[in-house]
DRENBA-818884 format. One record per residue (C-alpha): residue in one letter; chain; x, y, z. Coordinates in Angstrom, 1 decimal. Layout:
<nutis>
> a|A|X|Y|Z
...
</nutis>
This chain:
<nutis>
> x|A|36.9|-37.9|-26.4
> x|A|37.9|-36.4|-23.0
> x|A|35.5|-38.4|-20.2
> x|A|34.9|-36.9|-16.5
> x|A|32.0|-39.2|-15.9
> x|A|33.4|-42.8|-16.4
> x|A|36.2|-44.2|-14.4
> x|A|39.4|-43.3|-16.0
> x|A|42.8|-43.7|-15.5
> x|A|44.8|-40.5|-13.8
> x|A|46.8|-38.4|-15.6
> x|A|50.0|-39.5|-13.0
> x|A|48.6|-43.2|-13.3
> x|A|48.8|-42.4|-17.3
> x|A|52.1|-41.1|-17.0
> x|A|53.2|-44.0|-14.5
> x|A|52.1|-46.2|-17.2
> x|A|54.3|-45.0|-19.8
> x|A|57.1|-46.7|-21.8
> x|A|59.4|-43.9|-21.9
> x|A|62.7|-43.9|-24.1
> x|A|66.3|-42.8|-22.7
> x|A|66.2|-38.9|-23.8
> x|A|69.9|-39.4|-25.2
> x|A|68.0|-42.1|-27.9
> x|A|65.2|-39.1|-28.3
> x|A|67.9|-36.7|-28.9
> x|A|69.6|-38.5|-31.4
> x|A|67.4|-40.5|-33.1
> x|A|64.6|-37.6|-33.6
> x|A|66.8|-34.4|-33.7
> x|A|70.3|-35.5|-34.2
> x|A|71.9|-34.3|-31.0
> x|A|74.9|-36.5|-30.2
> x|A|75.3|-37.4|-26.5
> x|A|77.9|-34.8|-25.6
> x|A|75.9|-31.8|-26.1
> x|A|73.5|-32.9|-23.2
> x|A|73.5|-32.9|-20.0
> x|A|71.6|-35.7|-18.7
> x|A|69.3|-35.2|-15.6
> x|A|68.7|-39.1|-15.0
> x|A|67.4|-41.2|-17.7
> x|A|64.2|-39.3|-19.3
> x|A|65.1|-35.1|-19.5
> x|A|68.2|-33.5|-20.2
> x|A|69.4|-29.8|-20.9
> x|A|70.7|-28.9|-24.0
> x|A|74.1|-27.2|-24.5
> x|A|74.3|-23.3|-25.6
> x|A|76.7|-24.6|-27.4
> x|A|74.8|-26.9|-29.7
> x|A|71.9|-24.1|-29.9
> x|A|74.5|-21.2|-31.6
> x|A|75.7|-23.9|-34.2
> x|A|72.2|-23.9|-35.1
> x|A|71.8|-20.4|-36.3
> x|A|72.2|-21.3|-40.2
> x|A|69.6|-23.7|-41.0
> x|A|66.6|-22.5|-42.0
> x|A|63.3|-22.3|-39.6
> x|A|60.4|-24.4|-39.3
> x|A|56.9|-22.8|-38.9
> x|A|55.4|-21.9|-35.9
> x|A|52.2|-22.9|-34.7
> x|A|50.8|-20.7|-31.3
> x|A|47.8|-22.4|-29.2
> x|A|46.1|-19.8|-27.3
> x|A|42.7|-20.5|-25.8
> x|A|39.3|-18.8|-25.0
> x|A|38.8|-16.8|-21.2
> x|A|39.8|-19.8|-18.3
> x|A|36.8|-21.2|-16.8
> x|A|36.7|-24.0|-14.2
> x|A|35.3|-25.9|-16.4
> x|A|38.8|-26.3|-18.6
> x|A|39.8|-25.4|-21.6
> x|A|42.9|-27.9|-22.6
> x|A|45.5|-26.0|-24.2
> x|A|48.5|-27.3|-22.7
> x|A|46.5|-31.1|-23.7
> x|A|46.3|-29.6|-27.0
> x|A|49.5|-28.1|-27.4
> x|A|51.0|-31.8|-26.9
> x|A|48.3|-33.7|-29.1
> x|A|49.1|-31.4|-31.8
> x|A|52.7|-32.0|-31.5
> x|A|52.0|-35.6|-31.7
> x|A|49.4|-35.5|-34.1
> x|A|52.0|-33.5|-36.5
> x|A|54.7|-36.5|-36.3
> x|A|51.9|-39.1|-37.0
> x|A|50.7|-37.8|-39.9
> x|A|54.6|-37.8|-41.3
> x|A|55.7|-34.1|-40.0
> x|A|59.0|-33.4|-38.0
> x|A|57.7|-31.4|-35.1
> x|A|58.3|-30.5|-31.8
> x|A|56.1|-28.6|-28.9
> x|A|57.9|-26.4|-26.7
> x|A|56.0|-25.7|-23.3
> x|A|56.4|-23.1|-19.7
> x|A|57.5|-25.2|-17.1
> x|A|55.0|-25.7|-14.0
> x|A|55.4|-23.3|-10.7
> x|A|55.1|-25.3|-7.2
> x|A|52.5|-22.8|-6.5
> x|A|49.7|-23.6|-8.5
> x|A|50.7|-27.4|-8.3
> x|A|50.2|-27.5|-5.0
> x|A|47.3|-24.7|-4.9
> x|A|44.2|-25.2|-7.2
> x|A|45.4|-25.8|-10.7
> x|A|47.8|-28.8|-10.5
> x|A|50.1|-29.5|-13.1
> x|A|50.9|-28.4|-16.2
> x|A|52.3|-31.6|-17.9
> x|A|49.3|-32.0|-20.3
> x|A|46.7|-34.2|-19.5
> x|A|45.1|-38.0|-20.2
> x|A|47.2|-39.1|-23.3
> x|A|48.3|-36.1|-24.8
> x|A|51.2|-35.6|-21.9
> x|A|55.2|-34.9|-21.6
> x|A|57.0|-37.0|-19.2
> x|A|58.0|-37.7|-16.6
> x|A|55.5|-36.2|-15.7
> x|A|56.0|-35.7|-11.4
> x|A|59.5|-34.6|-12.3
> x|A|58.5|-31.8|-14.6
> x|A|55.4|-30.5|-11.8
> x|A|58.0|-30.7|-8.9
> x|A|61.2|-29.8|-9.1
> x|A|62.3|-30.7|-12.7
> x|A|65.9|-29.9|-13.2
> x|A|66.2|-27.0|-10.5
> x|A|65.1|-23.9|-12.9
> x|A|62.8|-22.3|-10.7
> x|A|65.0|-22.8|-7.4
> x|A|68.0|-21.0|-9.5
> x|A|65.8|-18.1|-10.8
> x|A|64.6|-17.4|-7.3
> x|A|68.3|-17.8|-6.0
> x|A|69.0|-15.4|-8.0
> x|A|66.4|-13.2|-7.8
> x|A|67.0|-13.6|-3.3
> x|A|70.9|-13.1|-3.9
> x|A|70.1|-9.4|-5.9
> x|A|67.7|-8.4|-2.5
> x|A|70.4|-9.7|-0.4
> x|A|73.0|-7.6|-2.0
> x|A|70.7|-4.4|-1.8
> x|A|70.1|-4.7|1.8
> x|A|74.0|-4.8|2.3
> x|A|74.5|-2.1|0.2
> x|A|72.9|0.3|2.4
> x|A|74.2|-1.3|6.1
> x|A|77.2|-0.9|5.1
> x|A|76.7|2.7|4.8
> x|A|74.8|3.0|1.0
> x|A|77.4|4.8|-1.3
> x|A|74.6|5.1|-4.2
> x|A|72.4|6.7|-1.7
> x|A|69.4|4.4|-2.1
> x|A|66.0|5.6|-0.8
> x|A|64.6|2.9|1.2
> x|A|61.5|4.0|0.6
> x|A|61.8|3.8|-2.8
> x|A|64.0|0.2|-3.2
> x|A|61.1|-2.0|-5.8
> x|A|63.2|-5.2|-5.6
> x|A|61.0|-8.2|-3.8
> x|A|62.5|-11.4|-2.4
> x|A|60.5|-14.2|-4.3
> x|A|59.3|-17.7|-3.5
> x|A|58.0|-20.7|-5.9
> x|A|55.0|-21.1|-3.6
> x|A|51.7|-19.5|-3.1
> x|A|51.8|-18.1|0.4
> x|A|49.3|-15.4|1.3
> x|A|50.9|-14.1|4.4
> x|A|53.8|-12.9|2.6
> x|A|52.1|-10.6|0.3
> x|A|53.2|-7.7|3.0
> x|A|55.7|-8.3|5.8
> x|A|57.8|-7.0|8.1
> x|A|61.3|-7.3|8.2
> x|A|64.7|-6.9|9.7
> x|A|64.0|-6.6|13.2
> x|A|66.1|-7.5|16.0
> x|A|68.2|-4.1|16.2
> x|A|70.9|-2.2|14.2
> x|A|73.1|-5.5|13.1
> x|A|70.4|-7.1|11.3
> x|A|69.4|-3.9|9.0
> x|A|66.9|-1.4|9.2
> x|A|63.5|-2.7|10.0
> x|A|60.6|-1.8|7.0
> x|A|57.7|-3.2|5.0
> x|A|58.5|-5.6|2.3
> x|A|56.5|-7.9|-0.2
> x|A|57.3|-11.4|-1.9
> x|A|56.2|-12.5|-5.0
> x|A|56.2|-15.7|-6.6
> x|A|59.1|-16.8|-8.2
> x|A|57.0|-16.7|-11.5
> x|A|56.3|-13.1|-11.3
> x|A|59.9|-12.3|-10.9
> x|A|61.7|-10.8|-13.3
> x|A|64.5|-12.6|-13.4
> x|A|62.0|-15.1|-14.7
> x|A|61.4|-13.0|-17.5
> x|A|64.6|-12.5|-18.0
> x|A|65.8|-15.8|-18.9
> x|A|62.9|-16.9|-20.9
> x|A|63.7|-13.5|-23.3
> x|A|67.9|-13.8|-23.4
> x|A|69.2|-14.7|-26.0
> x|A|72.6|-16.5|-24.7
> x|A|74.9|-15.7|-21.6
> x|A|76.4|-12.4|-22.6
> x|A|72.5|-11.4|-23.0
> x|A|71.1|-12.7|-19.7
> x|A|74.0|-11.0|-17.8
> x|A|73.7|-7.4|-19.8
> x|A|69.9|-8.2|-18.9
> x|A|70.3|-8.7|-15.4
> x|A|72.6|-5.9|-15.2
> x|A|70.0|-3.7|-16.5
> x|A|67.7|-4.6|-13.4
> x|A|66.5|-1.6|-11.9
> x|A|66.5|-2.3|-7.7
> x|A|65.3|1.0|-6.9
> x|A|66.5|5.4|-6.4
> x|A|67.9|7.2|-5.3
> x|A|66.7|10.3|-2.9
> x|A|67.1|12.1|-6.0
> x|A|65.1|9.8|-7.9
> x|A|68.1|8.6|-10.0
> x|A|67.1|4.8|-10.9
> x|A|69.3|2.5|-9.6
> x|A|70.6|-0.9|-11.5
> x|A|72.1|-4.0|-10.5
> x|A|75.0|-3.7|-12.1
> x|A|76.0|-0.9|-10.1
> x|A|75.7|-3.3|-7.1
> x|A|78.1|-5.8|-9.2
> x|A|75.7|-8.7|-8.9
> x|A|75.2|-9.0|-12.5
> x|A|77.8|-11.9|-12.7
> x|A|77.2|-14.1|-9.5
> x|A|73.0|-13.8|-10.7
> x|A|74.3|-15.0|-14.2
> x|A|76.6|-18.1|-12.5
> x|A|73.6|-19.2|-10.7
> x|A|71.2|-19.3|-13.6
> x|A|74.1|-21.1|-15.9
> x|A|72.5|-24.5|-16.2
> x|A|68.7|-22.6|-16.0
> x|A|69.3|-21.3|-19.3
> x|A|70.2|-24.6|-21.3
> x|A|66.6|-26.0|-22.2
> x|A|64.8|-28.6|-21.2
> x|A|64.4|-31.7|-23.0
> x|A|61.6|-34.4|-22.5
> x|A|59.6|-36.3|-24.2
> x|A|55.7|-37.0|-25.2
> x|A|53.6|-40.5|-24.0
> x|A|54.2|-40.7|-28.0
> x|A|58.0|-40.2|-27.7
> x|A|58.4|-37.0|-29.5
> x|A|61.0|-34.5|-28.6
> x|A|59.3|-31.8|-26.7
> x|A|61.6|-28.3|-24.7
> x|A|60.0|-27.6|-21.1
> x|A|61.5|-24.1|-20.2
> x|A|60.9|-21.0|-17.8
> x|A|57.5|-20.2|-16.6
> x|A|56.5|-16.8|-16.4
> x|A|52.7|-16.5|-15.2
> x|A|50.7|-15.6|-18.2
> x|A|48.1|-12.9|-16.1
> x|A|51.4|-11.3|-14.5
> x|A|53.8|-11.6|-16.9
> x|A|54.4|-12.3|-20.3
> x|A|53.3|-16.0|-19.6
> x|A|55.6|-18.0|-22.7
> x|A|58.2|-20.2|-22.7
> x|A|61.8|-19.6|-23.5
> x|A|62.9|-17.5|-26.4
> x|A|66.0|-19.5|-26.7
> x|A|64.1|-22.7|-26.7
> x|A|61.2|-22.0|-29.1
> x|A|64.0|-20.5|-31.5
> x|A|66.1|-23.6|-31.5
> x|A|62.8|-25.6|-31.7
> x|A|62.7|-24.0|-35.2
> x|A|65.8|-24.6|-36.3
> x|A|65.3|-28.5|-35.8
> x|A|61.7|-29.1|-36.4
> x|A|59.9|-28.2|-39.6
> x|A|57.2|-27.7|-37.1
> x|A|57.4|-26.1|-33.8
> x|A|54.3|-26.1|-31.6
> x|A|54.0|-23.6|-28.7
> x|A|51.6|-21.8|-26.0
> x|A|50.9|-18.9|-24.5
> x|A|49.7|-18.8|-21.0
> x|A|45.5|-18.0|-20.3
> x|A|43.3|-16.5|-22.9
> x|A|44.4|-15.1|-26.4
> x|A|43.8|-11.2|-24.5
> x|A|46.7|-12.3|-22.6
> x|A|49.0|-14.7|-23.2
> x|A|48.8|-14.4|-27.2
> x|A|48.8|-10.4|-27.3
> x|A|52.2|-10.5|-25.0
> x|A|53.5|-13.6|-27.2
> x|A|52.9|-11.3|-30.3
> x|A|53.7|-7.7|-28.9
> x|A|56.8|-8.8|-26.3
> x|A|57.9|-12.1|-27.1
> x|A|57.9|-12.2|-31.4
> x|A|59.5|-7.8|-30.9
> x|A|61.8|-9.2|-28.9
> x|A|62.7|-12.3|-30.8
> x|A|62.2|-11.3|-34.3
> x|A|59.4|-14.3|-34.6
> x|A|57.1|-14.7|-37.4
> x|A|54.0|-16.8|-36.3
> x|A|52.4|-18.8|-39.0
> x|A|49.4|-20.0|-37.6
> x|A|46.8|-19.7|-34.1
> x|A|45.0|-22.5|-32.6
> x|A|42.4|-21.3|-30.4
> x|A|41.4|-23.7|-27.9
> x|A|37.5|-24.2|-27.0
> x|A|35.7|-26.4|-24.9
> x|A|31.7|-26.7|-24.9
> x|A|31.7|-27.1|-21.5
> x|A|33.6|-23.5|-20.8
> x|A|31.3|-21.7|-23.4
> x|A|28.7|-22.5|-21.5
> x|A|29.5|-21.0|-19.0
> x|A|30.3|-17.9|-20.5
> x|A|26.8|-18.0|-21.5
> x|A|25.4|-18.5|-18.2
> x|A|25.0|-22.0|-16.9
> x|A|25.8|-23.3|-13.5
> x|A|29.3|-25.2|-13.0
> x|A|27.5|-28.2|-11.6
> x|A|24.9|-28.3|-14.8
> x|A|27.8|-28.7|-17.2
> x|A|27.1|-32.4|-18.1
> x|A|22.8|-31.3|-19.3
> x|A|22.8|-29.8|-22.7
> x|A|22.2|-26.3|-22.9
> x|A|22.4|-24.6|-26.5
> x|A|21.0|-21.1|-25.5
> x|A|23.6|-20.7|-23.1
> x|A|26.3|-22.3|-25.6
> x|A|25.6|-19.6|-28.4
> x|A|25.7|-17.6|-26.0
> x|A|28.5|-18.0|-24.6
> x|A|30.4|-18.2|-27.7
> x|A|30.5|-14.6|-28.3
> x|A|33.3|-15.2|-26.0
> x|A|35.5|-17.7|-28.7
> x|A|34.5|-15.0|-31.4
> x|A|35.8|-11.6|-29.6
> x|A|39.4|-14.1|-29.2
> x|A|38.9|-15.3|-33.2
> x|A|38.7|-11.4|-34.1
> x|A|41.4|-10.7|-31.9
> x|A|43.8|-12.8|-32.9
> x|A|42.7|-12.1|-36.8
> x|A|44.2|-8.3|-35.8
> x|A|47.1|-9.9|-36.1
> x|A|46.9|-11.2|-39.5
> x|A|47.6|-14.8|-38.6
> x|A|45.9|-17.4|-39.7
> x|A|43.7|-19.0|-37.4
> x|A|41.7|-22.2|-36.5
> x|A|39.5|-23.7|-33.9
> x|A|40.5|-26.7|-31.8
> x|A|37.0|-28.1|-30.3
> x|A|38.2|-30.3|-26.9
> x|A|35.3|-32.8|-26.9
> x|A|34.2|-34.3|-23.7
> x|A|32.4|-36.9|-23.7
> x|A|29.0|-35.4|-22.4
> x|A|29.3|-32.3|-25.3
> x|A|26.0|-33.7|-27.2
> x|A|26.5|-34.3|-31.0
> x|A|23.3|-30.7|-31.1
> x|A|25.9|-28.9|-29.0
> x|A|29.2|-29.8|-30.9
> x|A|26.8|-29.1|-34.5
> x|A|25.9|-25.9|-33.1
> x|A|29.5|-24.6|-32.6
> x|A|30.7|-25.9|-35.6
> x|A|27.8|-23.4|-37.5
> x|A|29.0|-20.7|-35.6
> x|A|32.4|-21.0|-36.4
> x|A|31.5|-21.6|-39.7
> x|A|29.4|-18.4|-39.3
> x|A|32.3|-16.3|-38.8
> x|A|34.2|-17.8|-41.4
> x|A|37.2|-19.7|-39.3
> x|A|37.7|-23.7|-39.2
> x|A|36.7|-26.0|-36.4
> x|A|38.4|-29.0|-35.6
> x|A|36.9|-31.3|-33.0
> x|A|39.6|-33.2|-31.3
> x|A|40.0|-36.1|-29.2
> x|A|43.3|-36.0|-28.3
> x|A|42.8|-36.5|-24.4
> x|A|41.7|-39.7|-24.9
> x|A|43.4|-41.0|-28.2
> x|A|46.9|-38.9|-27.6
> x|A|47.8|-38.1|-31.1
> x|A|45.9|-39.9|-33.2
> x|A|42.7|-37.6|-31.7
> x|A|44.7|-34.9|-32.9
> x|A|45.1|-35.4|-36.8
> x|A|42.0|-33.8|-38.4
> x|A|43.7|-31.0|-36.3
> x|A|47.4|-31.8|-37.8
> x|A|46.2|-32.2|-41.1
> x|A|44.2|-28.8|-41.4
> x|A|47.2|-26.8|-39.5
> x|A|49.2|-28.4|-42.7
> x|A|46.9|-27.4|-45.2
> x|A|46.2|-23.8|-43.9
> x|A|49.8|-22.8|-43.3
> x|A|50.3|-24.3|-47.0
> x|A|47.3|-22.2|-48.1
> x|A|47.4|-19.2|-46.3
> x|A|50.7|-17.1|-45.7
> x|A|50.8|-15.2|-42.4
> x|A|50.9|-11.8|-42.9
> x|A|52.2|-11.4|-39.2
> x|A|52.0|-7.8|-37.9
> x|A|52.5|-5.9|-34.3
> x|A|49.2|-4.1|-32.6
> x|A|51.5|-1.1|-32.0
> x|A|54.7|0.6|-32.7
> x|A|57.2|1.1|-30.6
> x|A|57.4|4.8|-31.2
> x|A|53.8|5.2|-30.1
> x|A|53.4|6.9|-26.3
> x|A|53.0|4.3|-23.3
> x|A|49.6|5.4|-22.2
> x|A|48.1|5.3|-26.0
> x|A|49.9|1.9|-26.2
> x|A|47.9|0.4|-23.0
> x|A|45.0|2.3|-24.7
> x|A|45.4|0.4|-27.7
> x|A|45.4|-2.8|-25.7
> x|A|42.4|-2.2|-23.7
> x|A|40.4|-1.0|-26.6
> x|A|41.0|-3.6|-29.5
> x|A|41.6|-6.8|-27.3
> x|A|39.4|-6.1|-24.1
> x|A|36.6|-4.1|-25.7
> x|A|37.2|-1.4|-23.5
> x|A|36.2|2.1|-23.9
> x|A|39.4|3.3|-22.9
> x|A|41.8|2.9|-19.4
> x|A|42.2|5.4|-16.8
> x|A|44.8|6.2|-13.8
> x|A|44.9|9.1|-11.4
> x|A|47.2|11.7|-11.9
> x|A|50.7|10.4|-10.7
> x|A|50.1|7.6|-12.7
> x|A|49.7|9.5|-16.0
> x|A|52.8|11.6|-15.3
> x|A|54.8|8.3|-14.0
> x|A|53.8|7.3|-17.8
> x|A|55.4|10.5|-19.0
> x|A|58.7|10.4|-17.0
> x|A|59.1|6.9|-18.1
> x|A|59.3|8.4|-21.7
> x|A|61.7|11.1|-20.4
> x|A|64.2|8.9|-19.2
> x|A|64.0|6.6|-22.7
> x|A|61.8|3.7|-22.4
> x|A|59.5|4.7|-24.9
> x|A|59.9|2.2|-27.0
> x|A|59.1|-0.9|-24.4
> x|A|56.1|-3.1|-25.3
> x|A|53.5|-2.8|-21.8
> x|A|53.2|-6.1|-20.4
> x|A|49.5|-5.4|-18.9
> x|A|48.6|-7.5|-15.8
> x|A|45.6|-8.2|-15.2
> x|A|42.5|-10.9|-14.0
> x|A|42.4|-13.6|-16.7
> x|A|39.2|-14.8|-16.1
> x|A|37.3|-12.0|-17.7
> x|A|38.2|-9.3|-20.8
> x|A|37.4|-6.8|-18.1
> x|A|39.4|-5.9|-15.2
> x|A|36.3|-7.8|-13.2
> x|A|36.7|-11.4|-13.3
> x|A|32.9|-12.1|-13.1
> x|A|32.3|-10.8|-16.4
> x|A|32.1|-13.6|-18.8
> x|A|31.1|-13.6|-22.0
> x|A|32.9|-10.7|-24.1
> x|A|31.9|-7.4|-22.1
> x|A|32.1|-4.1|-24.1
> x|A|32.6|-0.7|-23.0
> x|A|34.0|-1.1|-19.6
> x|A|36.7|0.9|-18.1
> x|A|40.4|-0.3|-17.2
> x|A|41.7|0.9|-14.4
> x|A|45.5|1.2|-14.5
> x|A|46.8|0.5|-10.6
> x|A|50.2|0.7|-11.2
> x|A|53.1|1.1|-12.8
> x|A|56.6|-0.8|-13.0
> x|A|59.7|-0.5|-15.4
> x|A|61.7|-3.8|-15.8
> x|A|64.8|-2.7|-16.9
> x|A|66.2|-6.3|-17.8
> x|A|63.4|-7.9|-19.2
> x|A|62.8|-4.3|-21.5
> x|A|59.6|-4.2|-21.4
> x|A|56.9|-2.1|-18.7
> x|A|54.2|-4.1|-16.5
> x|A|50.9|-2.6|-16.4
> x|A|48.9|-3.7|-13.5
> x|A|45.4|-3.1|-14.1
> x|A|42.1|-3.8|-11.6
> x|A|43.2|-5.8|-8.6
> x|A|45.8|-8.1|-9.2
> x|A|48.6|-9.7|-7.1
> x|A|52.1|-11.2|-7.8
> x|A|51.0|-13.6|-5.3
> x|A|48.4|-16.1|-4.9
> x|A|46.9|-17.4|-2.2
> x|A|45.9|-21.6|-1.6
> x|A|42.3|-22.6|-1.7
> x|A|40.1|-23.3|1.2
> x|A|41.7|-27.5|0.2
> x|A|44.7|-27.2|-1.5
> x|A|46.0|-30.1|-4.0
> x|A|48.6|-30.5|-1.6
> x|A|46.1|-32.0|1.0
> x|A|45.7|-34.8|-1.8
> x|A|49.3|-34.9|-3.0
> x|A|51.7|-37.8|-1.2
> x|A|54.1|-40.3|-1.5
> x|A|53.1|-44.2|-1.8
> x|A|55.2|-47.1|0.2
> x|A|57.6|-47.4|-3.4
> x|A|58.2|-43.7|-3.0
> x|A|56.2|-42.9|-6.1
> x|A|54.4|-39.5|-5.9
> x|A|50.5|-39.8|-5.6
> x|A|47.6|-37.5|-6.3
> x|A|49.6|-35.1|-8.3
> x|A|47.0|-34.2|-11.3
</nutis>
């Protein structure tokens, strides 16, 4: 069972430890990928041809397995961990499976919450490679992204034949890094040759959507109509503006070439695993690659995946953006629940986390059941993964096992973090049986016909608890000339604090009846699909008081240290 109060091995000194096999061997052996149809990156991750991925478009498709988890806490939750024992608990038990997972932003790596590689012994390696730079995705994507701003801003020196309004240009410049001071900026100063001197914003390169972009194309000729379709800015007539009409739309594509072949690695257990884009999951649609879960299917019989933060989020946009989009049929949820978190939901003090408490644990678990109901609108099966710790007491793991039982789902406690896959298959086994048992009757929460605002509205109301959203005026008519000019039928891509269902991320639990506010509004033309920021929520973060950097270095073999 996952341990924080004996001495254990890191998760880096884990992944150190491993006996890793050559990724060409992992390709071939496990998915029958011969050598040319890889592109190496050193010995242990490779991407895979686009090649190889379009000859897979005949075979049939494996089922699909989504692991969403209750609201973040600092107390940890383990769905990335559980996402990876799954995967390995499938193969042990004599499944063909493979996990496919978002690839990790420098950002939060270096801010507060490290990696996203997994964790103890349910991890893909190699493990720095994949936290830092990996194969260069990120650095492409914000290339990109930089290159389209840079291209704007010449457009209009050179004396702006589309007739751009400055004023109203909603292109950022991005960078993989949180970096407070450049939430608002000025630039261009210096005098007529360098531009014309203005207020500007970066985001994080996770937030961008070119980001979103590539994780929802479905080949080249996709992610280059798609980044043509970008919207920059208008006109002073209010005409929209797109990339394409600034020609970028093929040197953005020629930089994210290689970015769009997946990633291959490998699990501590030596299964085949894809590591690909990373679109934040509270400010954008937070899932991995569509073109690397759907050839995950077409090799695997089962293909495990995630969904960045809470079910609210990262499972509603999986379903309503990523599955529209895709055409994906989900046959089963996992939802991910620590004791630890659910108590504080109910209540109890971060630092009193280790003492058993079992008033504020049922509690607290009214939290796990408004995420089991949620994901049950969906009419996908779904189960409980329990990520013991070692100081859950056998009264408290009881306890949430009745409740679950309660409300009619199964709970699984798992071990995974500790035992890798073997934890994991009481979990393996029952995601057999109930995908056997129980067909997936897999449905959208709206249609895209329905109005914008109403589908917001619908969001709010069944997933949040809310008893309804509301915007001032030039927000509802923005909603209304959206529909005007054709994109009624986007899915909303709501952004939004993910440590609470409310817009106020000190509400635990599962608050009712509140209200969300909708801030703003923007249309991403390329990605096809409208962001809805709601309550007070920025594109990008700020470090902690001690970043994980401050503990982060190098060691006198040049292996990385600290990284977590």
């Amino acid at each position: 069972m996952t341990d924080t109060t004996a001495v254990q091995p890191s998760d880096i000194d884990i992944a150190a430890a491993a006996d890793k096999q050559p990724i060409l061997e992992i390709a071939a052996d496990r998915l029958g990928i011969e050598g040319h149809h890889l592109d190496p990156y050193g010995h242990f991750k490779a991407k895979l041809s686009l090649n190889f991925i379009e000859g897979l478009k005949d075979r049939p498709d494996g089922k699909l397995v989504l692991v969403t988890a209750i609201t973040p806490t600092p107390a940890g939750e383990g769905k990335t961990t559980t996402t990876v024992g799954l995967g390995d608990g499938l193969n042990r038990i004599g499944k063909k499976a493979m996990i496919c997972l978002r690839e990790p932003s420098l950002g939060p790596c270096f801010g507060m919450k490290g990696g996203a590689a997994g964790g103890g012994y349910a991890q893909v390696v190699p493990m720095t490679d994949i936290n830092l730079h990996f194969t260069g995705d990120f650095h492409a994507i914000g290339a990109a992204n930089n290159l389209l701003a840079a291209m704007i801003d010449n457009h209009i020196y050179w004396g702006n034949p589309l007739d751009i309004d400055e004023r109203r240009i909603t292109w950022r410049r991005v960078i993989d890094m949180n970096d407070r001071a450049l939430r608002n900026t000025v630039c261009s100063l210096g005098g007529v040759a360098n531009g014309y001197p203005r207020e500007d914003r970066f985001d994080i390169t996770a937030a961008s959507e070119v980001m979103a972009i590539l994780c929802l194309a479905e080949d080249l000729d996709d992610l280059q109509r798609r980044l043509g379709n970008i919207i920059v800015g208008y006109t002073h007539d209010k005409r929209p503006v797109r990339a394409s009409e600034l020609e970028a739309e093929g040197a953005m594509a020629a930089l994210l070439t290689e970015a769009l072949k997946p990633n291959l690695v490998q699990t501590l257990e030596k299964n085949p695993a894809f590591v690909h884009g990373g679109p934040f999951g509270n400010i954008a649609h937070g899932c991995n690659s569509l073109l690397a879960t759907k050839a995950a299917l077409k090799m695997a019989d089962y293909v495990v995946t995630e969904a960045g933060f809470g079910a609210d989020l990262g499972a509603e946009k999986f379903f309503n953006i990523v599955c529209r989009k895709g055409g994906l049929k989900p046959d089963l949820s996992v939802l991910v629940a620590t004791i630890r978190a659910l108590k504080m939901h109910g209540g109890a003090d971060k630092n009193e986390l280790q003492t058993e408490n079992l008033e504020a644990l049922q509690k607290g678990s009214a939290n796990l059941i408004r995420h089991l109901e949620n994901l049950r609108t969906f009419r996908v099966p779904v189960l409980v993964a329990i990520n013991r710790f070692s100081a859950d007491s056998d009264a408290e793991v009881n306890l949430l096992l009745q409740i679950c039982a309660e409300h009619e789902v199964e709970a699984i406690v798992a071990n995974h973090w500790a035992a890798g896959g073997a934890g994991a298959e009481d979990l393996a086994h029952e995601v057999v049986r109930t995908i056997e048992a129980e067909p997936s009757e897999f449905r959208l929460l709206y249609n895209g016909d329905m109005h914008l605002w109403d589908k917001v509205r619908t969001v709010a109301q069944t997933l949040y608890g809310a008893q309804g959203i509301i915007a001032d005026k030039k927000i509802r008519a923005r909603f209304k000339e959206l529909e005007e000019e054709g994109f009624k039928d986007y899915p909303v891509c709501i952004a939004k604090t993910q440590y609470s269902f409310s817009t106020d991320p000190n509400l635990k639990g599962a608050p009712s009846n509140h209200v969300v506010p909708v801030r703003d509004i923007h249309l991403s033309g390329g990605a096809e699909f409208l962001v809805v920021k709601c309550g007070d929520i920025m594109t990008m973060p700020g470090l902690p008081r001690r970043p994980a950097a401050a503990s982060i270095g190098v060691d006198e073999d040049g292996g990385i240290t600290g990284l977590f």
